[in-house]
KEPADO-255680 format. One line per field, with one value per residue: x, y, z of N, C-alpha, C in turn. Coordinates in steps of 0.05 Angstrom, whole numbers, plus 5000, padded with zeros to 4 digits. Layout:
! residues N
n_east <- X | ...
n_north <- Y | ...
n_up <- Z | ...
ca_east <- X | ...
ca_north <- Y | ...
ca_up <- Z | ...
c_east <- X | ...
c_north <- Y | ...
c_up <- Z | ...
! end
This chain:
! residues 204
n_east <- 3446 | 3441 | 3484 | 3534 | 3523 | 3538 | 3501 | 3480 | 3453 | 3501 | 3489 | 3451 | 3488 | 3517 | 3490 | 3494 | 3541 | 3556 | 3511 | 3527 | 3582 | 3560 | 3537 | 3544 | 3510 | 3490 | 3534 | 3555 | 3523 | 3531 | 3589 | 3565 | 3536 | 3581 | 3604 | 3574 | 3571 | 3614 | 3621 | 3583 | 3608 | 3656 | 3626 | 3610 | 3597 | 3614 | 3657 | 3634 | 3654 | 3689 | 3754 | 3824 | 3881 | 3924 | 3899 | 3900 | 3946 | 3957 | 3912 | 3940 | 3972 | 3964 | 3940 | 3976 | 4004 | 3977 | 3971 | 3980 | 3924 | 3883 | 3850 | 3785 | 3742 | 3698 | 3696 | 3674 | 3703 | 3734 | 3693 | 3619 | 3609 | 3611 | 3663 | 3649 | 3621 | 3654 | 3689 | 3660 | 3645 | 3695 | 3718 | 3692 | 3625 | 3645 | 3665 | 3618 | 3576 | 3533 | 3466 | 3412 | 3350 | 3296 | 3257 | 3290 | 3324 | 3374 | 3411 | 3458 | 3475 | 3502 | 3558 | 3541 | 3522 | 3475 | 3431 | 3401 | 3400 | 3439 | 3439 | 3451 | 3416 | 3396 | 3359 | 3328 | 3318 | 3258 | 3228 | 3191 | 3192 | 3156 | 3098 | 3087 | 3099 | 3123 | 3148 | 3177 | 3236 | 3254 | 3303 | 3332 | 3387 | 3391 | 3446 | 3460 | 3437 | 3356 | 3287 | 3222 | 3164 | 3091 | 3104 | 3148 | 3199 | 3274 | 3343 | 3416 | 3443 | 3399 | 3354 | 3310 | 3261 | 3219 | 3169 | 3135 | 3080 | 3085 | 3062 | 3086 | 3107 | 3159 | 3190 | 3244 | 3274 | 3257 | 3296 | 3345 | 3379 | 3365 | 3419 | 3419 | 3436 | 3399 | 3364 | 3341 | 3312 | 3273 | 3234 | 3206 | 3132 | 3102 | 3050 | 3036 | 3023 | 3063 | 3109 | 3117 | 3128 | 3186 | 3211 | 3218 | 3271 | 3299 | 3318 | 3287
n_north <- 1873 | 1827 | 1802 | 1822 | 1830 | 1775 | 1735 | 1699 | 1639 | 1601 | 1598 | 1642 | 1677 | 1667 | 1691 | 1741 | 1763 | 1748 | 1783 | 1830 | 1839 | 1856 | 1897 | 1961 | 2006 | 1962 | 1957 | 1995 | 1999 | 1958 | 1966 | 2015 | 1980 | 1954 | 1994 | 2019 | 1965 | 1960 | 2017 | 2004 | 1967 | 2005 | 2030 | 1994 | 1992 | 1960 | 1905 | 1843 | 1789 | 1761 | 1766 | 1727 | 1761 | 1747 | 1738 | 1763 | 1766 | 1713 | 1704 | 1732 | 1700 | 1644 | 1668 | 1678 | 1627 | 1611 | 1589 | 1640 | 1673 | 1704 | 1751 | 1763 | 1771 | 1824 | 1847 | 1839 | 1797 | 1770 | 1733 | 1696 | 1680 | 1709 | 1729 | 1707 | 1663 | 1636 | 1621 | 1570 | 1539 | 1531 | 1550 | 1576 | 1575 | 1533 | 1495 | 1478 | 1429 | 1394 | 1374 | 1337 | 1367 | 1357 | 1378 | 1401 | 1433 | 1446 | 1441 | 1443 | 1438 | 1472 | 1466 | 1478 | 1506 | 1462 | 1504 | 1527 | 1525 | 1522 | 1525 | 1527 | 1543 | 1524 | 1553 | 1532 | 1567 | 1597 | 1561 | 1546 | 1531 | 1497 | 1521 | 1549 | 1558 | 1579 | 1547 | 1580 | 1620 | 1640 | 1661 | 1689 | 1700 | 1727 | 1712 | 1696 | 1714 | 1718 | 1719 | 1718 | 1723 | 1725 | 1775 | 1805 | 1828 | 1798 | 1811 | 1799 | 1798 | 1823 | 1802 | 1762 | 1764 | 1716 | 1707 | 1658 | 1681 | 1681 | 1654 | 1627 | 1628 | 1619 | 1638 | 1630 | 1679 | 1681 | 1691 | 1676 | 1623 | 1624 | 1632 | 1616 | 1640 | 1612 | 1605 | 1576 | 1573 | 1529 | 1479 | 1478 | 1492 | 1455 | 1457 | 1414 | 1346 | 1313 | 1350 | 1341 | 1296 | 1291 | 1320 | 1298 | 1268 | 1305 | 1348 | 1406
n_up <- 8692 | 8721 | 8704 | 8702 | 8772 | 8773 | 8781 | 8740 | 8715 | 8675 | 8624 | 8606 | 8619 | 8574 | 8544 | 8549 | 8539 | 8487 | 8459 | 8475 | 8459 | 8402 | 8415 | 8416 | 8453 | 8494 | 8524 | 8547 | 8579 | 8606 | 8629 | 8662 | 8709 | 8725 | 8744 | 8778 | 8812 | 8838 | 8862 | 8902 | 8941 | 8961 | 8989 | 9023 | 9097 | 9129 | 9143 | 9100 | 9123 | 9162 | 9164 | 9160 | 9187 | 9149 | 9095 | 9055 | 9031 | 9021 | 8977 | 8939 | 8939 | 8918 | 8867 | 8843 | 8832 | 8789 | 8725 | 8669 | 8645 | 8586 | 8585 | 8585 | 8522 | 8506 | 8459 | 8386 | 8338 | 8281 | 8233 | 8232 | 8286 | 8345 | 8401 | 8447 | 8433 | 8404 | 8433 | 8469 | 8429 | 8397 | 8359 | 8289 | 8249 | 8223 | 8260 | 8292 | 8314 | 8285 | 8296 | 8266 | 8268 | 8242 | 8192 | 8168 | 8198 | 8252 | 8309 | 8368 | 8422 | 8474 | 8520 | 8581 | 8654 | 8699 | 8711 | 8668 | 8592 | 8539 | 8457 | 8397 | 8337 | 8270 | 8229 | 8162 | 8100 | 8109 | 8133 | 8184 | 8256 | 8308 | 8329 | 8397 | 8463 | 8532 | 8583 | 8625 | 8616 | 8546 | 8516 | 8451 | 8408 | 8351 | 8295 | 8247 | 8186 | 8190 | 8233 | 8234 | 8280 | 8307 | 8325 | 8309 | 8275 | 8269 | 8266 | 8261 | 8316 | 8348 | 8401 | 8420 | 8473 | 8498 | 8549 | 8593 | 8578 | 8518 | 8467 | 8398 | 8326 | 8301 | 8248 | 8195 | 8152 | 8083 | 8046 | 8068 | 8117 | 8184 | 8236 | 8302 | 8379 | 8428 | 8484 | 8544 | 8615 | 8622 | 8602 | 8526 | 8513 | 8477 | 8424 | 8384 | 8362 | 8345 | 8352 | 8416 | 8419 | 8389 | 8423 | 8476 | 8449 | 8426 | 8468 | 8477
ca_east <- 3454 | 3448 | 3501 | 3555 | 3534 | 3545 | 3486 | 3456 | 3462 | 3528 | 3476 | 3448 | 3515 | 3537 | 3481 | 3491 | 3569 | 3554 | 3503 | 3543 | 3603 | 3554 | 3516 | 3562 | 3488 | 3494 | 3564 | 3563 | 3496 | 3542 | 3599 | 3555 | 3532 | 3601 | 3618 | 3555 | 3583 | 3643 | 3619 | 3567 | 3630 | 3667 | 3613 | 3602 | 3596 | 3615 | 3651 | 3614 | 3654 | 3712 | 3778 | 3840 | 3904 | 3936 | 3886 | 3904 | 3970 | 3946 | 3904 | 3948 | 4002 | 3951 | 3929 | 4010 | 4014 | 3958 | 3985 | 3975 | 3897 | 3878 | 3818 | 3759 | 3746 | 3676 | 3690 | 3672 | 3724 | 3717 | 3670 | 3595 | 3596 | 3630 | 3686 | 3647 | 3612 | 3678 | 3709 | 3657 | 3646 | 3723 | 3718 | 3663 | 3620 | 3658 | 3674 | 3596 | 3574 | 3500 | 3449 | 3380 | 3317 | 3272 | 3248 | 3315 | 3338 | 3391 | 3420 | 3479 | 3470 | 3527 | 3562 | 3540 | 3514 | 3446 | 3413 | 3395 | 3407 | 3442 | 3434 | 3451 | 3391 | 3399 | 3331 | 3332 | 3296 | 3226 | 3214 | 3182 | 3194 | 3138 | 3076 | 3097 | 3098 | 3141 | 3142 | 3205 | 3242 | 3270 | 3323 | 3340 | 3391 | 3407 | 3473 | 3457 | 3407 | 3338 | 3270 | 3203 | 3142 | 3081 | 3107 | 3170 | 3230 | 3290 | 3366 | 3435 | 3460 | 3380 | 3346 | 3277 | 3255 | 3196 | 3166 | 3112 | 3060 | 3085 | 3063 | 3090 | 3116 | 3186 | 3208 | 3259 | 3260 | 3246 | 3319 | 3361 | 3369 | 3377 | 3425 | 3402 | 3437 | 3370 | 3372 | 3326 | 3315 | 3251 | 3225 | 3189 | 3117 | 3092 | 3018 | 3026 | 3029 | 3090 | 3132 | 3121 | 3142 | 3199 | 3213 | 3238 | 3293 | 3321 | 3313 | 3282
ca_north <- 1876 | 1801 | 1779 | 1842 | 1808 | 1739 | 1721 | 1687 | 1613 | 1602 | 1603 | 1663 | 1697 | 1661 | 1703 | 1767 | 1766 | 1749 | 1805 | 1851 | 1838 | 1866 | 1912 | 1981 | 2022 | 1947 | 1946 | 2014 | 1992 | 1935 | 1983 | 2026 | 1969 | 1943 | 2009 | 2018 | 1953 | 1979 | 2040 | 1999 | 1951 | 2006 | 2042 | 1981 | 1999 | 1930 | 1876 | 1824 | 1758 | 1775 | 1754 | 1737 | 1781 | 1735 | 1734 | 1772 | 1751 | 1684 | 1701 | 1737 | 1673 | 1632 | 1681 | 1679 | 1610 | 1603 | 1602 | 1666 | 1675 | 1720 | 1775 | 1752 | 1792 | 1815 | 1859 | 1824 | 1791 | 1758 | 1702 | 1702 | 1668 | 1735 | 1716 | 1686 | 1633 | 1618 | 1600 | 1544 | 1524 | 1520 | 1555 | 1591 | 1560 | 1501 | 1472 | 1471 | 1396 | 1417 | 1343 | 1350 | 1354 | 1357 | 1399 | 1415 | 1448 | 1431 | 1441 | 1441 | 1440 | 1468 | 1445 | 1504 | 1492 | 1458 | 1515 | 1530 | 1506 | 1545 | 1516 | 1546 | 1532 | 1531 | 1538 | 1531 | 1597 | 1600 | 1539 | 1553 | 1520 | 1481 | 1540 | 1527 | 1568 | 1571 | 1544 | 1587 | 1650 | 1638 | 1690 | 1677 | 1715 | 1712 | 1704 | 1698 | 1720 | 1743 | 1709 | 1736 | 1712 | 1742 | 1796 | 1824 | 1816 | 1797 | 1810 | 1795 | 1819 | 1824 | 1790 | 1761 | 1746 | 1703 | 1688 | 1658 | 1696 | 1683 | 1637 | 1650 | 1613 | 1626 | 1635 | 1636 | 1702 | 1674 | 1689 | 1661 | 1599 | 1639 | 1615 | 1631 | 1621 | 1608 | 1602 | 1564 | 1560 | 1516 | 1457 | 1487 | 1477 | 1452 | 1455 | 1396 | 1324 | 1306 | 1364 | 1339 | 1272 | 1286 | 1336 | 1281 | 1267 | 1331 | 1364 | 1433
ca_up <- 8720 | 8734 | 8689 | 8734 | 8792 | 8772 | 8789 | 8728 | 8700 | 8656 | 8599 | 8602 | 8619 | 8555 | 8520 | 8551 | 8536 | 8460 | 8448 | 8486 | 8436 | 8383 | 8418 | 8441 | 8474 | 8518 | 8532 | 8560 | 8606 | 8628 | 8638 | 8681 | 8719 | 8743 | 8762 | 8803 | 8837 | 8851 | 8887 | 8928 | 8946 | 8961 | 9010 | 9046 | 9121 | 9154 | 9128 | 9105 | 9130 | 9189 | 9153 | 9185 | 9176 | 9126 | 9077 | 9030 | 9026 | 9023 | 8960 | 8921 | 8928 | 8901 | 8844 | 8829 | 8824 | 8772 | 8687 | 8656 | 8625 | 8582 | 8591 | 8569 | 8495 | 8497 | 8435 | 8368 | 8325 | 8255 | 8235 | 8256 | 8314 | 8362 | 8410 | 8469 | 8427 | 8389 | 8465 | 8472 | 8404 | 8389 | 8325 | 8282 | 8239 | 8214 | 8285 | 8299 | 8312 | 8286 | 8299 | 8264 | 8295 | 8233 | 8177 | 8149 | 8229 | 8264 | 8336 | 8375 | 8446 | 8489 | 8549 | 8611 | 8673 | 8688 | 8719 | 8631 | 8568 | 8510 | 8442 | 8372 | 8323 | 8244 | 8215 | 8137 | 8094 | 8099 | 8148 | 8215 | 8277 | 8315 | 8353 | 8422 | 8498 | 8553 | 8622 | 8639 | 8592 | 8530 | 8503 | 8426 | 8395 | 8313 | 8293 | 8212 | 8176 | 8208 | 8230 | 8247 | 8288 | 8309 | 8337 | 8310 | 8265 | 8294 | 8253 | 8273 | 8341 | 8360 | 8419 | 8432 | 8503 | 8511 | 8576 | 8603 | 8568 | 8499 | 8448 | 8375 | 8312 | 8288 | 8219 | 8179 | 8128 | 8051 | 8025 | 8070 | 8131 | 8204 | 8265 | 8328 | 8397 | 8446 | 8522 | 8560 | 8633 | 8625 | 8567 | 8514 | 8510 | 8440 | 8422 | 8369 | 8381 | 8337 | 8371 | 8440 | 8423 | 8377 | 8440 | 8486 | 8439 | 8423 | 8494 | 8471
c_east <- 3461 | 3480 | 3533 | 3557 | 3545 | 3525 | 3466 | 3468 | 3475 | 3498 | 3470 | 3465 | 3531 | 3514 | 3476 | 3524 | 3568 | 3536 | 3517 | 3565 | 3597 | 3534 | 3538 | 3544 | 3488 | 3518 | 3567 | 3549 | 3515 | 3558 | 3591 | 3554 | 3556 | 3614 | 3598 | 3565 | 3604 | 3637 | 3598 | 3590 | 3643 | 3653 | 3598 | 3608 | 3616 | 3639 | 3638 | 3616 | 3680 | 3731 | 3805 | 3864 | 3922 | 3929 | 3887 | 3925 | 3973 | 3934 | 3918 | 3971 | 3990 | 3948 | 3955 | 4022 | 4004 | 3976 | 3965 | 3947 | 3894 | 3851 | 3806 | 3761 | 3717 | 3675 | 3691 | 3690 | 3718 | 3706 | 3646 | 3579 | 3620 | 3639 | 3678 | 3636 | 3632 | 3685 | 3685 | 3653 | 3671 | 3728 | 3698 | 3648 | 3626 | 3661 | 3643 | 3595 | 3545 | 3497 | 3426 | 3365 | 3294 | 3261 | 3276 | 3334 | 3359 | 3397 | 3449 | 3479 | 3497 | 3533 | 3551 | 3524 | 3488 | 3419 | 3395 | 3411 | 3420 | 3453 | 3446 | 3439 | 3408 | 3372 | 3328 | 3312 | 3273 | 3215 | 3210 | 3178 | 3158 | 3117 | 3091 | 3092 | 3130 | 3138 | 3160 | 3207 | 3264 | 3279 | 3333 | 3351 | 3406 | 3427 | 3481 | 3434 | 3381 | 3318 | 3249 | 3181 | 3120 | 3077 | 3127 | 3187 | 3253 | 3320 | 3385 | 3431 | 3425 | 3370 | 3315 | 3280 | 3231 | 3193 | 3142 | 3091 | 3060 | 3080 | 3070 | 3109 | 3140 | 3196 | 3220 | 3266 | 3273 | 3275 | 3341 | 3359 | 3378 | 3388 | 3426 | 3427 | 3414 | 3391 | 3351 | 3319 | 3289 | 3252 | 3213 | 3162 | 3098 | 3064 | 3011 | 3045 | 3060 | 3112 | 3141 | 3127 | 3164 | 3223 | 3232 | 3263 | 3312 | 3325 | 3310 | 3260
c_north <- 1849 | 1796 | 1813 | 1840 | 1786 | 1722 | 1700 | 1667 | 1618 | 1607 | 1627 | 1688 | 1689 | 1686 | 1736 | 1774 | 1763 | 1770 | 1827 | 1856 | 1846 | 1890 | 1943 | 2004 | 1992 | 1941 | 1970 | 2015 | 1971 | 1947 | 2001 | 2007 | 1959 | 1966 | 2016 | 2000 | 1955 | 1995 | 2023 | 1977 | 1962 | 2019 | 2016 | 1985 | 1987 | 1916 | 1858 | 1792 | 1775 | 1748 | 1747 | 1758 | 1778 | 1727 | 1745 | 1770 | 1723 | 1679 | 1708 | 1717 | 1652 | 1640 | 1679 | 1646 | 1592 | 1605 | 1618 | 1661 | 1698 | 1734 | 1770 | 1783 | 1794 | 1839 | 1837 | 1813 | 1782 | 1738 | 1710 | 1695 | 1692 | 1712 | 1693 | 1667 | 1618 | 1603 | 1582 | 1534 | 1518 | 1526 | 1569 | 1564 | 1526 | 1486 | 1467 | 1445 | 1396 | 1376 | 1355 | 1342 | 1355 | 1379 | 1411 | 1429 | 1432 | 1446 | 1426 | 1449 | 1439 | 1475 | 1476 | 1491 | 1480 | 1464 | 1521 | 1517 | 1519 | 1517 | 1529 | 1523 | 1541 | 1528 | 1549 | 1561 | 1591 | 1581 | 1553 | 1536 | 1515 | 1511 | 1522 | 1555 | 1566 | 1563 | 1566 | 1615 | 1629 | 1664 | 1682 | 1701 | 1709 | 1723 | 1712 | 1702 | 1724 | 1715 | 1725 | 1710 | 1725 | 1776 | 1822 | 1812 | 1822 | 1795 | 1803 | 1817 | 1824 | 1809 | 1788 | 1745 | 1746 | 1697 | 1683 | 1660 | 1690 | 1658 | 1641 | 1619 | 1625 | 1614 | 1648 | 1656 | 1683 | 1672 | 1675 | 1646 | 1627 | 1618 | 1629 | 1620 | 1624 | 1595 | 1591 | 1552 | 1539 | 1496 | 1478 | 1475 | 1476 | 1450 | 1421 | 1365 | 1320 | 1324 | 1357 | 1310 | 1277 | 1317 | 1322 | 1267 | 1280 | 1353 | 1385 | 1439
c_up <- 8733 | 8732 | 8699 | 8755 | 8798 | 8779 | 8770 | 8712 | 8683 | 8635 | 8588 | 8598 | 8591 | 8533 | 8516 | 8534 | 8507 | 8455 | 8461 | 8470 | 8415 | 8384 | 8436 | 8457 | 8503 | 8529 | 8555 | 8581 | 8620 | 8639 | 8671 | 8709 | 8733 | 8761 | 8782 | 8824 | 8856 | 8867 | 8909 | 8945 | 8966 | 8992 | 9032 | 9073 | 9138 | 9131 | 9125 | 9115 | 9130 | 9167 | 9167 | 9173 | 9148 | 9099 | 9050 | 9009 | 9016 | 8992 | 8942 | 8919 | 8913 | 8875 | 8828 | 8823 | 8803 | 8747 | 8678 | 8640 | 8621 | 8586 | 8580 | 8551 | 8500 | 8471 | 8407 | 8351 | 8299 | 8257 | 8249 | 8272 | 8327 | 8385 | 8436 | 8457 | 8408 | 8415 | 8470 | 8451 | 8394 | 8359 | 8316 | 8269 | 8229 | 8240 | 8302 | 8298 | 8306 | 8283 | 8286 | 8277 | 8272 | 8219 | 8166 | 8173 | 8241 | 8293 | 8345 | 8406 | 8457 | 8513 | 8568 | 8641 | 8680 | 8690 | 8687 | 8620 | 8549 | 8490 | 8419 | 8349 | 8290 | 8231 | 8185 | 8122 | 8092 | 8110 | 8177 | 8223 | 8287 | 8332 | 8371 | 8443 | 8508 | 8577 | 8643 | 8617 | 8577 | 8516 | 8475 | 8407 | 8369 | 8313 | 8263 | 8207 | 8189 | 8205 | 8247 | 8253 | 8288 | 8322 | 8339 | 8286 | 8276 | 8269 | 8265 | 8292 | 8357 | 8384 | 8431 | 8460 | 8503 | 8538 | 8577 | 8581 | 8542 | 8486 | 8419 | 8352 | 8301 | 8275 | 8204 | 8162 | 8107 | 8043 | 8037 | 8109 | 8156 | 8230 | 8282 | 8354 | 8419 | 8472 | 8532 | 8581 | 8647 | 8597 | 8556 | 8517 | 8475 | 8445 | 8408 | 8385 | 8376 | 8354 | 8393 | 8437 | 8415 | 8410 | 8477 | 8484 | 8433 | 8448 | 8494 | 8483
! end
C-alpha cells in the first residue's frame, strides 16, 4: 500500500517493484491497491490545493515537452536480476560491481535515496553471515539460490522481514552460493566484536 502511495524510501520501493515482478498473488494486491487510490481520488469532496484555471494546460505543455520514457516493466524479463534491478544495476549479473566484506561475501551497495540502503549480498554455499539484530527493518529478498536462518527458508522471489525483534543467523544452503537484494532503513546490530568493527567499513 505504501509503495501505491509513494510513500516509501526509493529503497524499499526498489524492493517491492522487484518482488512484485516475480510474485503475480503481489502484483494483483498492488493492482488492487492503486485502484483503491483511484476511487478515494476520485471521491474526494474538496479540493485539496485551489488551482488556478491554467493549470492544467500548463501541465500538460510541460509533460509534452519532456523525451519520450518508457513504462516502467514490473513484469520479469530474462537474467536473474528481474527488470527493476537490471535499471539500476545496468545489466544482470555481469555488470554487478560486487566489493568483499569477508568470508568469501560480497556487496554491492546501490545508489537510492538516504532515507534506506539497498544492497545486493553474495554469500558463498554454506557460509553464514555474522548473528546480528536490528535497530530499524530489514527486508531481504533472494535472487539465486536459497538461505535459511532460525526461522525459515527463504528461495528465489521470497522475502524475509526482520524487525526489531529479530535476531537470527543467515546461511547460505550447502549446494549452492545465494544473492540476496536486502533493504535497510537502520545499521545492523552485530553481537560479535570483529563484525562491529569490520561494520564501519562496509556500512551494513
Amino acid at each position: 500500500m505504501g509503495y501505491s502511495a509513494g510513500t516509501l524510501p526509493e529503497a524499499f520501493n526498489l524492493m517491492v517493484a522487484t518482488h512484485v515482478s516475480l510474485c503475480d498473488t503481489c502484483r494483483a494486491q498492488l493492482e488492487a491497491c492503486d485502484a483503491i487510490g483511484g476511487v478515494l481520488i476520485d471521491q474526494t469532496p474538496t479540493p485539496l490545493a485551489v488551482m488556478s484555471e491554467n493549470s492544467f494546460a500548463a501541465t500538460m505543455a510541460m509533460i509534452s515537452d519532456l523525451p519520450p520514457k518508457p513504462a516502467p516493466n514490473l513484469a520479469h524479463t530474462s537474467g536473474v536480476l528481474p527488470t527493476p534491478l537490471q535499471d539500476y544495476v545496468g545489466g544482470d549479473l555481469n555488470a554487478i560491481k560486487w566489493r568483499p566484506i569477508g568470508m568469501g561475501a560480497k556487496q554491492a551497495v546501490l545508489r537510492t535515496s538516504k532515507q534506506a540502503t539497498a544492497r545486493l549480498l553474495f554469500i558463498p554455499a554454506g557460509v553464514a553471515m555474522p548473528d546480528h539484530g536490528h535497530h530499524g527493518m530489514e527486508m531481504t529478498m533472494v535472487l539465486q539460490g536459497a538461505f535459511q536462518d532460525e526461522g525459515d527458508h527463504f528461495g528465489r522471489g521470497d522475502v524475509e522481514i526482520a524487525g526489531s525483534e529479530i535476531e537470527h543467523t543467515p546461511m547460505a544452503d550447502l549446494d549452492d552460493g545465494c544473492i540476496c537484494l536486502a533493504v535497510t532503513d537502520a545499521p545492523l546490530r552485530f553481537k560479535g566484536l570483529l563484525p562491529r568493527i569490520m561494520q564501519k567499513f562496509i556500512g551494513i
